[in-house]
C-alpha positions as CSV (number, residue, x, y, z in Angstrom):
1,X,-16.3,22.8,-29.8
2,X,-18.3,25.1,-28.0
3,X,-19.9,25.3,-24.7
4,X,-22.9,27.3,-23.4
5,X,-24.1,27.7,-19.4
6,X,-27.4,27.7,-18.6
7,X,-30.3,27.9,-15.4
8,X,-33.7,27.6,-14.5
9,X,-34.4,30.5,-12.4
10,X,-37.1,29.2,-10.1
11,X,-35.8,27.5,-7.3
12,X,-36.6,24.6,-5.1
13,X,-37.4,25.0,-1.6
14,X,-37.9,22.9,1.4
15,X,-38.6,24.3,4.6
16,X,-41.0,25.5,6.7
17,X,-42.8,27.1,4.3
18,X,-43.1,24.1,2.1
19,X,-44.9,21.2,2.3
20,X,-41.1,19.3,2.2
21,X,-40.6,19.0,6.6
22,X,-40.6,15.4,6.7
23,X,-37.8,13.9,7.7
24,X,-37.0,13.2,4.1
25,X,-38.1,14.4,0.8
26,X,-37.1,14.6,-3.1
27,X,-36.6,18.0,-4.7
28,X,-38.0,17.2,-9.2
29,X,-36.8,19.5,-11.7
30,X,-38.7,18.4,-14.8
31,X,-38.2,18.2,-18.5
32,X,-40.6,21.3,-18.6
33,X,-37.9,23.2,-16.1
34,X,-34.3,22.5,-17.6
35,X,-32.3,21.6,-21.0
36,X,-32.1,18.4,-22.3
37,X,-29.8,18.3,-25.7
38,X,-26.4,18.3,-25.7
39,X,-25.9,18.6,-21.4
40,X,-22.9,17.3,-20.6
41,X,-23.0,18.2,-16.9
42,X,-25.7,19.6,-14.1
43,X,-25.0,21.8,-11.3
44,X,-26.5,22.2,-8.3
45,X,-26.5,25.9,-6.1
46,X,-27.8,26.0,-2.5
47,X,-28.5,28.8,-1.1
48,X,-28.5,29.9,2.9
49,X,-31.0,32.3,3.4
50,X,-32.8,29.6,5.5
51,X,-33.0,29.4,8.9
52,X,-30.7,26.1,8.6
53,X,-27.1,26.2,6.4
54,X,-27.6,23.7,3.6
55,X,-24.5,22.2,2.0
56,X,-24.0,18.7,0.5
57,X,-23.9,16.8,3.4
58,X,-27.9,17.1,3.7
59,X,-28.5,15.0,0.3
60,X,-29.0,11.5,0.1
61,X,-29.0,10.8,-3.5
62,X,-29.3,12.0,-6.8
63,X,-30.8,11.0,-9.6
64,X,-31.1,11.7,-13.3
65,X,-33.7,10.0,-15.9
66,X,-34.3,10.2,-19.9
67,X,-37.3,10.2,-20.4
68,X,-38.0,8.2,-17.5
69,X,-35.5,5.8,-17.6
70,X,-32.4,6.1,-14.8
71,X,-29.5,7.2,-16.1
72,X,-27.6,8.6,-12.8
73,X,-28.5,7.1,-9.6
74,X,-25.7,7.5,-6.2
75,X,-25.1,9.0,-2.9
76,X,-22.5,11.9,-3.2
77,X,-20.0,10.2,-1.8
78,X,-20.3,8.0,-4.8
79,X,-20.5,10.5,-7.1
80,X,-17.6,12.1,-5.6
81,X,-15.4,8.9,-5.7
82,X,-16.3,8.5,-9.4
83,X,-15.1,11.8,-9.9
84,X,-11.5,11.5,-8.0
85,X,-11.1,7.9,-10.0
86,X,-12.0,8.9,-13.6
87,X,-11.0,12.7,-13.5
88,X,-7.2,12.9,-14.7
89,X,-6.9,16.1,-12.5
90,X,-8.4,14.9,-9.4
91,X,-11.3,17.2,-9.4
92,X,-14.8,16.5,-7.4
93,X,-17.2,17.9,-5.4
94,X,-16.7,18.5,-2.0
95,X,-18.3,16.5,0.6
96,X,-20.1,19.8,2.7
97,X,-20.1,22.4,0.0
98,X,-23.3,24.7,-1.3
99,X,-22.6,23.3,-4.8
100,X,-22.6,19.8,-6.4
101,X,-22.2,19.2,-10.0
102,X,-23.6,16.0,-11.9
103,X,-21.4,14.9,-14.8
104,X,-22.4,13.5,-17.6
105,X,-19.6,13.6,-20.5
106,X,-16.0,11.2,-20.4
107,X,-13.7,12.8,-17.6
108,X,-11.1,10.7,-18.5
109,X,-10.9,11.4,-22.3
110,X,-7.7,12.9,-23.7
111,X,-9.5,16.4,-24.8
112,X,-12.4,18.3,-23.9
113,X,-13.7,17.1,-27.3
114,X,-13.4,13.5,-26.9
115,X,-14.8,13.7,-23.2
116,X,-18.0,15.7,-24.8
117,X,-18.8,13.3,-27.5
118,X,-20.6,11.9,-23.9
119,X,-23.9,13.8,-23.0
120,X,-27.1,13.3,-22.0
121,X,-28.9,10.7,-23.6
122,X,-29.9,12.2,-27.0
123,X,-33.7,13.1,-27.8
124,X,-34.7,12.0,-24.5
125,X,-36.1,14.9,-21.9
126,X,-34.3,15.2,-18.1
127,X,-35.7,14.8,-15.2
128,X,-33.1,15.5,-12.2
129,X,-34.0,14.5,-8.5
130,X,-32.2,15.7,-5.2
131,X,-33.5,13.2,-2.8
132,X,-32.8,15.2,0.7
133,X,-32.6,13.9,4.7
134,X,-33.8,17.0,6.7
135,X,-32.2,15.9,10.2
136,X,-33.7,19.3,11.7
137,X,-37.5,18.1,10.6
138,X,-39.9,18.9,13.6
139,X,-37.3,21.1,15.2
140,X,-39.2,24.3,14.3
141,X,-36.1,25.8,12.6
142,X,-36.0,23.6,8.9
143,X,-35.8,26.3,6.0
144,X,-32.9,25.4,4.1
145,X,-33.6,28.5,1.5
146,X,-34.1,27.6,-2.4
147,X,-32.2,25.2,-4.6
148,X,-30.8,26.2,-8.5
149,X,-29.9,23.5,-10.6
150,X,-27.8,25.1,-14.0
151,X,-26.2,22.6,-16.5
152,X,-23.4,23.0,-19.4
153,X,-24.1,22.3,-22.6
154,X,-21.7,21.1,-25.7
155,X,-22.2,21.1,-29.2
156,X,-20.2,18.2,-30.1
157,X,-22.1,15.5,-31.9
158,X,-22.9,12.6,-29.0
159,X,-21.5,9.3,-29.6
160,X,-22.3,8.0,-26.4
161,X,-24.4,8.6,-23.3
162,X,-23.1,7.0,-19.6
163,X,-24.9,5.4,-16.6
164,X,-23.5,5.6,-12.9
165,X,-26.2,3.3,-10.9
166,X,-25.4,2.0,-7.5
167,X,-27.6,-0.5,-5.9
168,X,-27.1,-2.8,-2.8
169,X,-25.2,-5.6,-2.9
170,X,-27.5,-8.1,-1.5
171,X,-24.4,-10.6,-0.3
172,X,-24.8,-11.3,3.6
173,X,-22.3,-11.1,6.5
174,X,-18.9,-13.2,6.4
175,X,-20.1,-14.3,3.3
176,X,-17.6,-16.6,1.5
177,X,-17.8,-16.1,-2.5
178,X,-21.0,-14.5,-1.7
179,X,-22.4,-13.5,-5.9
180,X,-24.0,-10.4,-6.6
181,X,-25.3,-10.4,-10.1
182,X,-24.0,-7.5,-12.5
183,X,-26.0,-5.5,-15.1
184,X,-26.3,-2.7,-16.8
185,X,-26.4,-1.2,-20.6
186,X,-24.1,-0.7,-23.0
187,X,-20.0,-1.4,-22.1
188,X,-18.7,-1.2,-18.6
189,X,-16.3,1.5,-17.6
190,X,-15.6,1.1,-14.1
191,X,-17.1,-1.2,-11.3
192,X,-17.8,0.5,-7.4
193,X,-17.5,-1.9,-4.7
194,X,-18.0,-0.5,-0.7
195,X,-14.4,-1.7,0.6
196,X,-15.1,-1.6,4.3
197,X,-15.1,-5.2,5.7
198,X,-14.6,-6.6,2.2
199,X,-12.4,-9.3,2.3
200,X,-12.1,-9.9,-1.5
201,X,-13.7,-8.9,-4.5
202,X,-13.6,-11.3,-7.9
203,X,-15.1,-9.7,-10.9
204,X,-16.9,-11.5,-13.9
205,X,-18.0,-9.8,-17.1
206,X,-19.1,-11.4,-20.0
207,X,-17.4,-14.8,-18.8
208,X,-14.3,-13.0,-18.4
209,X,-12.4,-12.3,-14.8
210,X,-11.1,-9.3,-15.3
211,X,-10.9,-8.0,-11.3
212,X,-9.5,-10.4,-8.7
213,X,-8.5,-7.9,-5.3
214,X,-8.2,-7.8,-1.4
215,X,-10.0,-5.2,0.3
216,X,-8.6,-3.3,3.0
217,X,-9.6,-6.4,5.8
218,X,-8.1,-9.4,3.7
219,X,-8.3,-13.2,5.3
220,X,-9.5,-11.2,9.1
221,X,-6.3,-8.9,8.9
222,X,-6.4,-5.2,8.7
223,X,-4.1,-4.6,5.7
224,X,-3.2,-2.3,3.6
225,X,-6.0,-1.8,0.5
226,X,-4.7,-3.0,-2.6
227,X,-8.0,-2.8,-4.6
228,X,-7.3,1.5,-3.9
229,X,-3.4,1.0,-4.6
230,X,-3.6,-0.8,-8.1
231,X,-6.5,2.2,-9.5
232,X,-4.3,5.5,-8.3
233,X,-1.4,4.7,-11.2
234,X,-5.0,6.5,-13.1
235,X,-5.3,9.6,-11.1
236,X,-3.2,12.1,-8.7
237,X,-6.4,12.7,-6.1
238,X,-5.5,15.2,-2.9
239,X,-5.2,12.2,-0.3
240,X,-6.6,14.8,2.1
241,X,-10.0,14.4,0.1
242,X,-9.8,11.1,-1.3
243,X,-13.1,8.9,-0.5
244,X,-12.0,5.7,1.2
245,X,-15.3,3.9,2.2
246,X,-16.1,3.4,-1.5
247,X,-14.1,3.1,-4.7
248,X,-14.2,2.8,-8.4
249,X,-12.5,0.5,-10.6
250,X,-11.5,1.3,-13.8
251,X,-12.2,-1.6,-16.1
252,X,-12.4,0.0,-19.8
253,X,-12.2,-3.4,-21.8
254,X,-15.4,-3.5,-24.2
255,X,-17.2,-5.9,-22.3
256,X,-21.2,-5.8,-21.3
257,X,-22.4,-6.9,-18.1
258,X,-24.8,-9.4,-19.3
259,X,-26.4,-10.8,-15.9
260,X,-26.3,-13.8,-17.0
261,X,-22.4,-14.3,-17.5
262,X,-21.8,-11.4,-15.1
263,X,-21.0,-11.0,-11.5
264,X,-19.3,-10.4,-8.5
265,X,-18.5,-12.4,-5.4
266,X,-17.8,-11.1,-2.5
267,X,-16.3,-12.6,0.4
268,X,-17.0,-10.1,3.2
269,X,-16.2,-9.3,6.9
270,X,-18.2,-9.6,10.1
271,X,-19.5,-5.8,9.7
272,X,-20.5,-6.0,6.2
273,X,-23.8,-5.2,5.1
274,X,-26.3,-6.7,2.7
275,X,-27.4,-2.8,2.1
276,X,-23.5,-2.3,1.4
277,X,-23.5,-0.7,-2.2
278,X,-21.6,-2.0,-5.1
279,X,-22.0,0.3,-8.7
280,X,-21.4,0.3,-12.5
281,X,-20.7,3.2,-14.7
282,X,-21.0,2.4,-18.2
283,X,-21.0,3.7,-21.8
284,X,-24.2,3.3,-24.1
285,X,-23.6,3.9,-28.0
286,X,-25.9,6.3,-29.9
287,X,-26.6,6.6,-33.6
288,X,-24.9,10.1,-34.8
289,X,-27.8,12.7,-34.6
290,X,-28.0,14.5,-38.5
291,X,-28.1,18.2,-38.7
């Protein structure tokens, strides 16, 4: 295996100077700007020579498409939690540092060479998007400098490509059993679930229960949160960093989330949500690309 590091050298910027002052915005690197074959990971730099520090904490979401079709779509936070479940070391991205990086191979494979047999979605074309909030619009002091997206590429042949989606969870209020339909391609990998004012979680794929957990406020009662106790036998995260509002289970059994046999039900707390996200990272097979 071999790996090669790449940029594009013209930056993003949102600012004053740019049309991007709204109070929100989406920074688009195209096919046209950045590599495509082989990337097992993108990486965001953000500069401060604005007039406002950037750092994570100003992004909303991120998103990556092959040729046009969402492949990567979370908040940080999510990606971050995905990253302390599934990385064996504990590594992720820091929740208010100037760089952010977007993985796209196995992090929990045995070797470097397993986890890259994951990349990008081959013969398609990227598109990434940093969707922004800029809390200091209108202010008269909103230049948050330029943006540099690089990205790492492998040439180990792809087996697979992954998704990470997140998407609301459309199950209401002190719901009881409350189902939120599951879908997604290929075979599921993990599951995400919001655990603040989750009660319980049961999870259906393919027919099969394979989760059935409390969340952290089980039958009204603060308790302790099991769904996060029975996942970190995976990992050795710094508990000093470890994301709490959201987590990731591991569920690596072969199975599909066809929406038709596949869901969860929720039963959830007085504070939930219906915008409260739930996620799915799976693996898609790809036909072995000939020299």
């Amino acid at each position: 295996m071999a790996r090669t590091y790449s940029f594009s050298s013209a930056g993003k910027a949102w600012g004053s100077t740019v049309a991007n002052t709204a109070a929100s915005g989406t920074l688009v690197w195209s096919p046209a700007e950045i590599d495509s074959a082989g990337v097992i990971a993108f990486h965001l730099g953000m500069s401060n020579e604005g007039t406002v520090s950037s750092d994570v904490s100003i992004i909303s979401r991120i998103r990556v498409k092959a040729n046009g079709q969402t492949v990567i779509d979370c908040t940080p936070t999510e990606l971050r939690a995905y990253q302390e479940r599934f990385s064996p070391k504990g590594n992720s991205n820091t929740s208010s540092g100037t760089t952010l990086t977007i993985p796209l191979n196995s992090l929990d494979a045995k070797s470097d060479d397993d986890g890259d047999r994951c990349q990008f979605m081959p013969g398609a074309s990227a598109t990434v998007e940093i969707v922004y909030s800029n809390a200091a619009a209108g202010a008269g002091n909103t230049d948050y400098g330029n943006f540099y997206l690089a990205w790492t590429k492998s040439t180990i042949t792809p087996e697979f490509y992954m998704t990470l989606l997140t998407q609301a969870a459309n199950v209401a209020q002190s719901a009881v059993n409350g189902r939120s339909p599951l879908s997604g391609p290929g075979f599921v990998q993990g599951l995400g679930i919001t655990t603040a004012n989750l009660n319980r979680v049961r999870t259906v794929l393919s027919g099969l229960e394979v989760a059935n957990l409390p969340g952290a406020l089980y039958n009204g009662l603060t308790t302790g949160d099991l769904m996060r106790e029975t996942q970190e036998l995976y990992e050795n995260p710094d508990d000093n960093t470890m994301v709490t509002s959201f987590q990731w289970v591991k569920l690596a059994q072969g199975l599909e989330a066809n929406p038709a046999t596949s869901w969860l039900e929720l039963t959830t707390g007085s504070s939930w949500a219906a915008t409260d996200p739930i996620g799915l990272y799976t693996l898609v097979s790809v036909q072995p690309q000939r020299a």
